[in-house]
C-alpha positions as CSV (number, residue, x, y, z in Angstrom):
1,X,35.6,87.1,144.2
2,X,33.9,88.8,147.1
3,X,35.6,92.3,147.9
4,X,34.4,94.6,151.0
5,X,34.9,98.1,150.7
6,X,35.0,99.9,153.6
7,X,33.4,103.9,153.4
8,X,31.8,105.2,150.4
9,X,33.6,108.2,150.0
10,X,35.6,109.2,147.4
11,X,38.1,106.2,147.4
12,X,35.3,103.7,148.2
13,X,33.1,105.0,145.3
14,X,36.5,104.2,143.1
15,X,37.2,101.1,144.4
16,X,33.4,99.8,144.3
17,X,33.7,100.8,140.3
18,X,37.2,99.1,139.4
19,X,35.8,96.3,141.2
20,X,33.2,95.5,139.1
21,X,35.7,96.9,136.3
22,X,37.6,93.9,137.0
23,X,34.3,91.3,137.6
24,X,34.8,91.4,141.0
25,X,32.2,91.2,143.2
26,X,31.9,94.0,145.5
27,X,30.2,95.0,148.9
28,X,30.6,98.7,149.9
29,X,29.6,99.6,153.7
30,X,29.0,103.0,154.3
31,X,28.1,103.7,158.4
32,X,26.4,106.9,157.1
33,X,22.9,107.4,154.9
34,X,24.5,108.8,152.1
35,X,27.9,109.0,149.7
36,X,30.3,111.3,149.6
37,X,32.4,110.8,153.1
38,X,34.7,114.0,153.4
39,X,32.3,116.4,150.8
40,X,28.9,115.7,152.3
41,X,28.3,118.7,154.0
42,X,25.9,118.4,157.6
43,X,25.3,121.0,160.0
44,X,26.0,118.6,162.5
45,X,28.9,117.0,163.7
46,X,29.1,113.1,163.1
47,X,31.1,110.6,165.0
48,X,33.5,108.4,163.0
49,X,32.8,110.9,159.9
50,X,35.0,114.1,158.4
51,X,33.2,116.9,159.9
52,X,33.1,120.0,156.4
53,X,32.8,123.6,157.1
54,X,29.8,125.0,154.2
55,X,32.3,127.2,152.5
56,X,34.8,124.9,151.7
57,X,36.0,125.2,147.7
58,X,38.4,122.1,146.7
59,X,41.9,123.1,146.0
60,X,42.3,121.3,142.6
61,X,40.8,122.0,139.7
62,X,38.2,120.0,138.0
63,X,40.1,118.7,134.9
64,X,42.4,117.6,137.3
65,X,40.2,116.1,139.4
66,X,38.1,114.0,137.7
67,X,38.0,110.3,137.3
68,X,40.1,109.2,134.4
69,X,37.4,107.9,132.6
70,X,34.0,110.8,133.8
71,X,35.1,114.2,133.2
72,X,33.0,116.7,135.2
73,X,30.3,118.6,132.9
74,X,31.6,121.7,131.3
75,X,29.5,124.1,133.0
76,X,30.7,123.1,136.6
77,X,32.8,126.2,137.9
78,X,36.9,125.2,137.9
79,X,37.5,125.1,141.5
80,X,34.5,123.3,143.0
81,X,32.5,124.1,145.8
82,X,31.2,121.4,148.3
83,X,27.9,120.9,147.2
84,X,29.3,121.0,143.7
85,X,31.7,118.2,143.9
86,X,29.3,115.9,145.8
87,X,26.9,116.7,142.9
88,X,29.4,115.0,141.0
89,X,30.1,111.8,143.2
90,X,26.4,111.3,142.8
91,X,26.5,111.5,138.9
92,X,29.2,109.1,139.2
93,X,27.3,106.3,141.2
94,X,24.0,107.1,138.9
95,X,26.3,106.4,135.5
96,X,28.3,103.4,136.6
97,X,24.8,102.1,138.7
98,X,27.1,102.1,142.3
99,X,24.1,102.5,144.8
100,X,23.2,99.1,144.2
101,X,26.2,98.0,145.8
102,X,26.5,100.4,148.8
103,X,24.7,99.5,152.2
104,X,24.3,102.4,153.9
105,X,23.9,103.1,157.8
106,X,26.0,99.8,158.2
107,X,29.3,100.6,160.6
108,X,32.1,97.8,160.2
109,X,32.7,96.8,163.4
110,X,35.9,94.4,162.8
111,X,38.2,92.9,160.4
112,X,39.7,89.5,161.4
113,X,41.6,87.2,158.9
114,X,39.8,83.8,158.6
115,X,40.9,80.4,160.1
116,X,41.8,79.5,156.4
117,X,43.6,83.1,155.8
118,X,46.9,80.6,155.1
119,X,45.6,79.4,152.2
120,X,42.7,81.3,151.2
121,X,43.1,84.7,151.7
122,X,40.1,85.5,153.2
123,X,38.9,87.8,155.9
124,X,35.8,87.8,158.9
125,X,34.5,91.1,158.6
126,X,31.8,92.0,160.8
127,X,29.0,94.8,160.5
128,X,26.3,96.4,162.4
129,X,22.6,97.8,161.4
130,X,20.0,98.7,163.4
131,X,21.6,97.3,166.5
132,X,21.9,93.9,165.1
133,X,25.9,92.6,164.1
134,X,26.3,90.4,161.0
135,X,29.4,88.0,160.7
136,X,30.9,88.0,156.6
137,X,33.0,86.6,155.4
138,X,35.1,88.0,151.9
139,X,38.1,87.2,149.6
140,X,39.7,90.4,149.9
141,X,39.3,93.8,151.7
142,X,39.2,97.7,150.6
143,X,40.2,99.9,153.4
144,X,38.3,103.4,152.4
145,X,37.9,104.8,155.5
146,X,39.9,108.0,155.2
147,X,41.7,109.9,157.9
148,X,40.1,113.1,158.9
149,X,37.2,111.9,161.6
150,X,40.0,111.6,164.4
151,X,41.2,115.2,165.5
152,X,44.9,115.6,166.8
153,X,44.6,117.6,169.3
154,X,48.4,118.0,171.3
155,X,47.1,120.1,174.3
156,X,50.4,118.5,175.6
157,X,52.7,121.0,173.2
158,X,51.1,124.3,174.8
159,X,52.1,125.1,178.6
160,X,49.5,126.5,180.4
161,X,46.3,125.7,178.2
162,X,44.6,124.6,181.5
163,X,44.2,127.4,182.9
164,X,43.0,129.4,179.8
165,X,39.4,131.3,180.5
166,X,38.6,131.9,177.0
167,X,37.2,128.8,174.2
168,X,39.5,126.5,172.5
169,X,38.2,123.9,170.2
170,X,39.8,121.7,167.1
171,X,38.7,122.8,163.7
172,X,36.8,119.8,162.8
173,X,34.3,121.7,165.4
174,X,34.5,124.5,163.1
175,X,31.1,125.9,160.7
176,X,29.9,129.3,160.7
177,X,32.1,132.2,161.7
178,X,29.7,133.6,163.7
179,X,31.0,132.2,166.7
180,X,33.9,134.6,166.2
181,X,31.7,138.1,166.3
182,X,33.9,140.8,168.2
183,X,36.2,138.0,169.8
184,X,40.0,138.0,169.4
185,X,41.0,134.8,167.9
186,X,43.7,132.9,167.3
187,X,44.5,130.1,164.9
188,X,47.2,127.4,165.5
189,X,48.7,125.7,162.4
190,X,48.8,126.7,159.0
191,X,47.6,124.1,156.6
192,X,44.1,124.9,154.2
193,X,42.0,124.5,156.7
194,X,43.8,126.9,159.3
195,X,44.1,129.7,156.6
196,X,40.7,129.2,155.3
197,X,39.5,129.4,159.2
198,X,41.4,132.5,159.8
199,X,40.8,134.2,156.5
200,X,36.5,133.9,157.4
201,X,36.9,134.6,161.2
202,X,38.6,138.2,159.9
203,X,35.3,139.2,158.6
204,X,33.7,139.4,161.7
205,X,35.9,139.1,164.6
206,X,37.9,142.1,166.5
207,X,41.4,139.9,165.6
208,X,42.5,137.8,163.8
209,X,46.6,136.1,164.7
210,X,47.8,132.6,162.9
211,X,50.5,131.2,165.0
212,X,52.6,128.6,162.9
213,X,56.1,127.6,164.1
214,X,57.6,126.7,160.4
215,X,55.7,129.4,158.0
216,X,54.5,127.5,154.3
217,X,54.8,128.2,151.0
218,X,51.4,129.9,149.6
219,X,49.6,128.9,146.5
220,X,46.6,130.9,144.6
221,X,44.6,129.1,142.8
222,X,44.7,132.0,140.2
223,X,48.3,130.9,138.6
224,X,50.5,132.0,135.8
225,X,48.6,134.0,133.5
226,X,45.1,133.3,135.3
227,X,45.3,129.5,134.6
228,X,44.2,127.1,137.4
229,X,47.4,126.4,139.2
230,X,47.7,122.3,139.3
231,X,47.0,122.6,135.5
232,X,49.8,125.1,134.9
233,X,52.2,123.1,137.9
234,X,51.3,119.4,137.4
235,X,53.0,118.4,133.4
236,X,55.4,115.9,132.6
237,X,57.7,118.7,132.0
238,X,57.3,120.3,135.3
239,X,57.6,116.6,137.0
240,X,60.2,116.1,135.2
241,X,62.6,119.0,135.9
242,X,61.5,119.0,139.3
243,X,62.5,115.7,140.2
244,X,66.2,115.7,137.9
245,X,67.5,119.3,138.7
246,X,70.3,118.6,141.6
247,X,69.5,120.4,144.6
248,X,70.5,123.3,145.2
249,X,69.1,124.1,141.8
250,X,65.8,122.8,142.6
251,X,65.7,124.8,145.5
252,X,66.6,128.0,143.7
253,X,63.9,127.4,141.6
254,X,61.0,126.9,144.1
255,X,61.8,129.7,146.1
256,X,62.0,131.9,143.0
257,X,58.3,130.5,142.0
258,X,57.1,130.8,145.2
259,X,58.7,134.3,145.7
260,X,57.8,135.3,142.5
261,X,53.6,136.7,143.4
262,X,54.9,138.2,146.9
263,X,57.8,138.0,148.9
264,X,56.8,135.7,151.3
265,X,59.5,137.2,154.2
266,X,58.2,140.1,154.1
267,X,54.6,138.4,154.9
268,X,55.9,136.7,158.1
269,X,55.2,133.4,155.8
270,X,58.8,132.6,154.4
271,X,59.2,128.3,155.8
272,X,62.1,128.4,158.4
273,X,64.1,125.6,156.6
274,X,62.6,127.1,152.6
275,X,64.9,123.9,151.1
276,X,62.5,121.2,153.0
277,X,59.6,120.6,150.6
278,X,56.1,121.7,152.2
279,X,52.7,121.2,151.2
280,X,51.6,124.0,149.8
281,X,48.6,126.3,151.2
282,X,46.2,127.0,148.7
283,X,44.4,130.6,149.1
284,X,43.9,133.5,147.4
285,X,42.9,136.1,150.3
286,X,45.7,135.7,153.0
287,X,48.4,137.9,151.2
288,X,45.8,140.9,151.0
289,X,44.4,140.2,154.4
290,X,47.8,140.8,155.8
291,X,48.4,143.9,154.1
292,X,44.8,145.4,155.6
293,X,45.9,144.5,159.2
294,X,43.0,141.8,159.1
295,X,45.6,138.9,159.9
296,X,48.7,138.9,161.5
297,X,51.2,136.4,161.6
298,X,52.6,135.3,164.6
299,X,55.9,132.2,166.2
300,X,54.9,129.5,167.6
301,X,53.4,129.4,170.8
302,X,55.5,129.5,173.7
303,X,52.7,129.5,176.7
304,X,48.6,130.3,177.5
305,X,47.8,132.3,180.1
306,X,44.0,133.1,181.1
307,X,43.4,135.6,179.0
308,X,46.3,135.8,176.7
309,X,49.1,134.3,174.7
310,X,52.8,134.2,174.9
311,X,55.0,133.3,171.4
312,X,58.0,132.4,170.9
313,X,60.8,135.2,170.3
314,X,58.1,138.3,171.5
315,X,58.0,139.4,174.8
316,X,54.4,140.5,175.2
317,X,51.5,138.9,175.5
318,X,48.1,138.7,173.1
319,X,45.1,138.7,174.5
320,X,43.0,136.2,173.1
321,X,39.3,134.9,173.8
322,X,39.3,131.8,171.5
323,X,41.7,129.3,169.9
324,X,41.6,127.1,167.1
325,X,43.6,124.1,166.9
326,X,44.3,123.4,163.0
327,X,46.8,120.7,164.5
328,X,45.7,117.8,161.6
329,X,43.8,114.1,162.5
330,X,45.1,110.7,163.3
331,X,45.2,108.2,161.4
332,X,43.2,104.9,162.8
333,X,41.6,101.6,161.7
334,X,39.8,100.8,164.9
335,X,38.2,98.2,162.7
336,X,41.9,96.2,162.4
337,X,43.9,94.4,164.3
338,X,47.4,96.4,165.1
339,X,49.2,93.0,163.7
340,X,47.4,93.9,160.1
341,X,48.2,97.6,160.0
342,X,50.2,99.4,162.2
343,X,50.4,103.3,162.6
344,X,53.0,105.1,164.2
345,X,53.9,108.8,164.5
346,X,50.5,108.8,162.3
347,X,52.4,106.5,159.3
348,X,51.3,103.4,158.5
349,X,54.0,101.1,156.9
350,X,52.3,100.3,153.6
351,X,54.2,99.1,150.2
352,X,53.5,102.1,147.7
353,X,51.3,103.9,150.4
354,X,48.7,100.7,149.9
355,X,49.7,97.1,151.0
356,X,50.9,96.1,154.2
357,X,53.8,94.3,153.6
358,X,54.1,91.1,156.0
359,X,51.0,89.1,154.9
360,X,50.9,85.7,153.6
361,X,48.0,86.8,150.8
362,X,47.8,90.2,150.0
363,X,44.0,90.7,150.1
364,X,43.6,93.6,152.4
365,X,44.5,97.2,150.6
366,X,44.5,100.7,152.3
367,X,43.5,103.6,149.7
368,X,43.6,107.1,149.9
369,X,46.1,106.9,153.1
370,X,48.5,109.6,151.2
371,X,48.7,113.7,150.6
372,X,50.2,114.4,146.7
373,X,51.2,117.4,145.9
374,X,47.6,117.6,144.0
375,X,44.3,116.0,143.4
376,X,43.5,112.9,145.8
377,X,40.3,111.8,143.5
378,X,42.8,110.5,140.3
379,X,45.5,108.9,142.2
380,X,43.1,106.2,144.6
381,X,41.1,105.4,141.4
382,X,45.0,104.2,140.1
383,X,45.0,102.8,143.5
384,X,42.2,101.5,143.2
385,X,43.1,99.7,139.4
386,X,45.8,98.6,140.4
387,X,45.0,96.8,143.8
388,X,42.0,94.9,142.3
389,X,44.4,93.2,139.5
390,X,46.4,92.8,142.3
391,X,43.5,90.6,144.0
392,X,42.7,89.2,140.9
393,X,46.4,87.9,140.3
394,X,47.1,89.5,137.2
395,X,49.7,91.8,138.9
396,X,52.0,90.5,141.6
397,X,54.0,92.3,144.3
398,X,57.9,91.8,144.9
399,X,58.9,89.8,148.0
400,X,57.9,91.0,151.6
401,X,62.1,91.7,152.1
402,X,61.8,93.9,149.0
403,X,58.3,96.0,150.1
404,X,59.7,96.4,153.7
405,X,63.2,97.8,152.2
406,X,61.0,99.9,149.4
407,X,59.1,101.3,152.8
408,X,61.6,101.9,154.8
409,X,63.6,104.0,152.6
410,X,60.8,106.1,151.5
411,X,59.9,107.3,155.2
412,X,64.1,108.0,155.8
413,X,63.9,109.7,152.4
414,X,61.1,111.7,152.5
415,X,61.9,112.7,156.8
416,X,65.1,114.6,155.0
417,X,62.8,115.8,152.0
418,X,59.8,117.2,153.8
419,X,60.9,117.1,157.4
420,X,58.6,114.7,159.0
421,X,56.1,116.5,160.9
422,X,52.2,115.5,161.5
423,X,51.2,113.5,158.1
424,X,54.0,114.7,156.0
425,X,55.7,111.4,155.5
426,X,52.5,110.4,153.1
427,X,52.7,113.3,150.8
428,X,54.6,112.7,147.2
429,X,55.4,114.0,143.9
430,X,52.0,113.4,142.2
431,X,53.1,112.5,139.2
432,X,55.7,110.0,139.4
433,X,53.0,107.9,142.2
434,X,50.3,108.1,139.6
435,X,52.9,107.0,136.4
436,X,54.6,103.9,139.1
437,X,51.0,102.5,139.9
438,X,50.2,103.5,135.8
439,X,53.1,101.0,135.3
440,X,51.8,97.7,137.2
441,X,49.0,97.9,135.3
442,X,49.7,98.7,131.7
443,X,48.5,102.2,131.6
444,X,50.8,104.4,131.6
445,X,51.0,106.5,128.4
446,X,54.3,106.2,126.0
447,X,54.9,109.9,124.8
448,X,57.5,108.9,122.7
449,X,55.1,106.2,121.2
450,X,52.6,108.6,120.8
451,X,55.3,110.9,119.0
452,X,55.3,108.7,116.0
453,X,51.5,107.9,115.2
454,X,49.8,110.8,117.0
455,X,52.4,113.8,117.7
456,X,49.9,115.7,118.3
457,X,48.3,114.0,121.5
458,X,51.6,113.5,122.7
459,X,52.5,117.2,122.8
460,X,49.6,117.6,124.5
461,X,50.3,114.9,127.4
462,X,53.7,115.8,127.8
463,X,53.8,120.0,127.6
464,X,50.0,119.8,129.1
465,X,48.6,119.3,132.1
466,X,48.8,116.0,133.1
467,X,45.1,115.1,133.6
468,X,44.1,111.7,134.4
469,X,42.6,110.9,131.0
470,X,46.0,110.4,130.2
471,X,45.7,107.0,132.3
472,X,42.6,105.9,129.6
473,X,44.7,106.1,126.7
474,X,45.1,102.4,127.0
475,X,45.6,99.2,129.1
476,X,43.3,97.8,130.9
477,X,40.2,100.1,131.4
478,X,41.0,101.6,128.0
479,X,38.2,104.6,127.6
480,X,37.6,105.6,123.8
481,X,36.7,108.8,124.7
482,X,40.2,109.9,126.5
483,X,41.8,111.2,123.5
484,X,39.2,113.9,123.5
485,X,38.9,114.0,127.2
486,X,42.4,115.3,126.7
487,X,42.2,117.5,123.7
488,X,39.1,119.2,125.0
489,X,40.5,119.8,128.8
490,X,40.6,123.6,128.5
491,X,37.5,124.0,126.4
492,X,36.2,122.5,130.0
493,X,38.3,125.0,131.8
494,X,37.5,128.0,130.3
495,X,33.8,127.0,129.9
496,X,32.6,128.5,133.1
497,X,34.5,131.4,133.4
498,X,34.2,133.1,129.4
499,X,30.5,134.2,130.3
500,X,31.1,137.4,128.4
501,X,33.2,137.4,125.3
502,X,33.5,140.8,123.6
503,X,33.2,141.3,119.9
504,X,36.4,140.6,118.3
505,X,37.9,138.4,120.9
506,X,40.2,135.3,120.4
507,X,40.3,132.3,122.7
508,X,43.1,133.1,125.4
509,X,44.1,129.3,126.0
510,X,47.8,128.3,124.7
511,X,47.2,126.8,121.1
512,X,49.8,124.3,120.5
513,X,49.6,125.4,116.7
514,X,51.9,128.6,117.9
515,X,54.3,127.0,119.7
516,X,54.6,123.3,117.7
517,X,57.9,124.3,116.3
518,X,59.6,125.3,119.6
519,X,57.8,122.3,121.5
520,X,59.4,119.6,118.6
521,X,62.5,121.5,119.4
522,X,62.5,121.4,123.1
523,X,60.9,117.4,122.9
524,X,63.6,116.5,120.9
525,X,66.2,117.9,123.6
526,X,63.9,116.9,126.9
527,X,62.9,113.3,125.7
528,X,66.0,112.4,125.4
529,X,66.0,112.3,129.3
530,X,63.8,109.9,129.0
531,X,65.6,107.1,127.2
């Protein structure tokens, strides 16, 4: 069976691997001369590719990161730096022999179905090389494309923007803060990228405002008791109460946690409507920067002038010489026929964030089209799993009248949940995604199996972090090394960051064999939520 995979990013490199995983035969086209997609760092700006600042550190740590079945080496810092992680993308495709597979400076040009796509399934996919198109034809399709090479830029949503004098620019233009030396800038939007933007233009410019209309919770990656936060947030305990406590509970609770490091009123950061679930904004410098005067934060904005901006709710003006639109990207298959996937309001209605859900033969898969609540590497490699049994008709989907309800309730669902706002419709509770897709396949651990005949693995899995060895413990795929993978994570963790260890010291890492006797007491309560 004859699969094209479309990008050799992170979700192509995936699904190239569970495709020949499976025996499939696959074809990855990358329009680029090199892997990596999103963290290949150029100077230069690329059409049709993610566009990386240099400084840019990933936001999940590596344990949780990491294929389920190639941890990163133990020496590899916990959060990892660009030229880090694409290090480790390249030891990826050199251990499971990839490169052979990938055709690089080859742009997909179009995706058609076949005449025969009735009965067979199959799909006209059309590349260029050199100049020269080449007509294909395959069994099934991979969609890896990604969605940050188209910039949303809604000029449209601030008055007045023609007539400023000073620079504006989106921040995929964004590399070096020298372009902000001595200038007043200001920052629109307040995901990672905003913050991170603001946070490095403080260091050198005269101002420094962020102008965000709905504030957003923010995360260090320093967490409880110096742990990396995902490994510390992301356990089946944590998932679980988090997705069982009734509301107004569960609300309590995240505002206390997020509260509980620095009030995040008093910063000017408190969400306007704190019960809608937001994505999180990972730094560790903002909070500081605020208190030094180096970043203030500011409404929405209400109009530009020439020289100066006017927020909502404050009478005066701010001068400002540039502006920085951190406004998100579209999502786009330029490649695909609106009829095969459709995208509106930046959502494309996909069963289980993957499978469009009105064709005759599912053979055409979109991965990585989602945001969880933590590391995007894990969950398309389950995509990934579970879409080529899918083509290989070991695991079938439920009837097109069943997806399209599934679908449709998820977006009116997660519109009251998060408040649907740019991409926000695609983000999820980690977890519960990865352990659905686990499911379809096989592979999702048993904790209360693993009780019986290895208690202490399944302490482990349930009170740990959820890392994706978990997903290797068996099924399909099996890997006989993720039972140490697991055991081992925060020998991994700590690795890097014990380079001096003073005479007499202990290891600081929780040791199950001090708590087992409250952890069989609180499984035995706690599982039973699970019958």
């Amino acid at each position: 069976m004859r699969v094209a995979v479309v990008g050799a990013g992170v979700s192509g490199l995936a699904a190239t691997k569970c495709c020949l995983d499976e025996g499939l035969e696959p074809t990855c086209f990358e329009q680029s001369q090199d892997i990596g997609g999103l963290w290949r760092y150029t100077e230069h700006i690329e059409a049709g590719r993610p566009s990386l600042y240099p400084s840019v550190i990933s936001n999940t740590s590596k344990e949780m990161s990491a294929f389920s079945d190639f941890p990163y080496p133990e020496d590899f810092p916990v959060f990892l730096p660009n030229a880090r992680l694409l290090d480790y993308l390249r030891r990826y495709v050199e251990h499971f022999s990839l490169r052979e597979h990938i055709r690089f400076g080859t742009t997909v040009v179009s995706i058609r179905k076949h005449p025969s796509f009735a009965s067979t399934g199959q799909w006209n996919v059309v590349t260029e090389a050199d100049g020269k198109e080449v007509s294909h034809v395959f069994d099934a399709v991979m969609v890896c494309s990604g969605n940050f090479s188209e910039p949303s830029l809604p000029l449209h949503c601030f008055p007045g923007i023609e007539r400023f004098q000073g620079r504006y620019f989106h921040s995929r233009q964004y590399k070096h803060p020298d372009v902000f030396q001595g200038k007043r800038v200001l920052v629109v939007g307040m995901g990672n990228s905003g913050v991170d933007i603001a946070v490095e233009a403080s260091r050198v410019a005269a101002k420094v405002t962020i102008s965000t209309g709905r504030g957003a919770w923010l995360l260090s990656r320093v967490f409880d008791h110096g742990y990396p936060w995902d490994m510390v947030f992301n356990t089946r305990l944590m998932s679980l109460i988090r997705t069982n406590l009734p509301g107004p509970l569960a609300w309590g609770l995240l505002n206390y946690k997020m509260n509980q490091r620095f009030n995040h009123e008093n910063y000017g950061l408190q969400p306007e409507k704190s019960w809608l679930v937001r994505e999180p904004v990972l730094n560790d410098d903002l909070p500081s920067y605020i208190l030094t005067g180096r970043i203030t934060i500011k409404p929405g904005v209400k109009e530009v002038k020439e020289n100066s901006v006017v927020f909502h709710n404050c009478p005066e003006e701010e001068p400002i010489d540039i502006i920085v639109f951190c406004t998100g990207y579209n999502v786009s298959f330029p490649f695909l026929e609106e009829s095969v996937v459709k995208v509106e309001n930046k959502h494309a209605s996909l069963y289980k964030y993957v499978f469009p859900t009105h064709l005759q033969k599912h053979t055409l898969a979109v991965l990585g089209l989602i945001r969880p609540f933590g590391a995007i590497m894990p969950l398309t490699e389950m995509q990934a799993r579970w879409v080529t049994r899918v083509f290989k008709g070991l695991c079938h989907l439920p009837p097109q009248s069943v997806m399209e309800k599934e679908v449709n309730e998820k977006k009116k669902n997660q519109v009251q949940w998060f408040g649907l706002s740019f991409d926000e419709v695609l983000k999820t509770e980690c977890l519960v995604y990865m352990d659905t897709l686990a499911s379809f396949i096989g592979a999702k651990p048993s904790v209360l199996r693993l009780l019986c005949r290895d208690p202490w693995l399944a302490l482990t899995i349930f009170f740990g972090p959820c890392s994706p060895y978990q997903y290797r413990l068996g099924g399909p795929g099996h890997w006989e090394g993720a039972r140490q993978a697991i055991l081992t994570q925060w020998d991994r963790t700590l690795k890097p960051t014990r380079t001096r260890v003073p005479a007499g010291s202990c290891s600081s890492f929780p040791s199950l064999l001090t708590v087992v006797g409250l952890l069989l007491l609180l499984a035995a309560v706690i599982f039973g939520f699970l019958q």
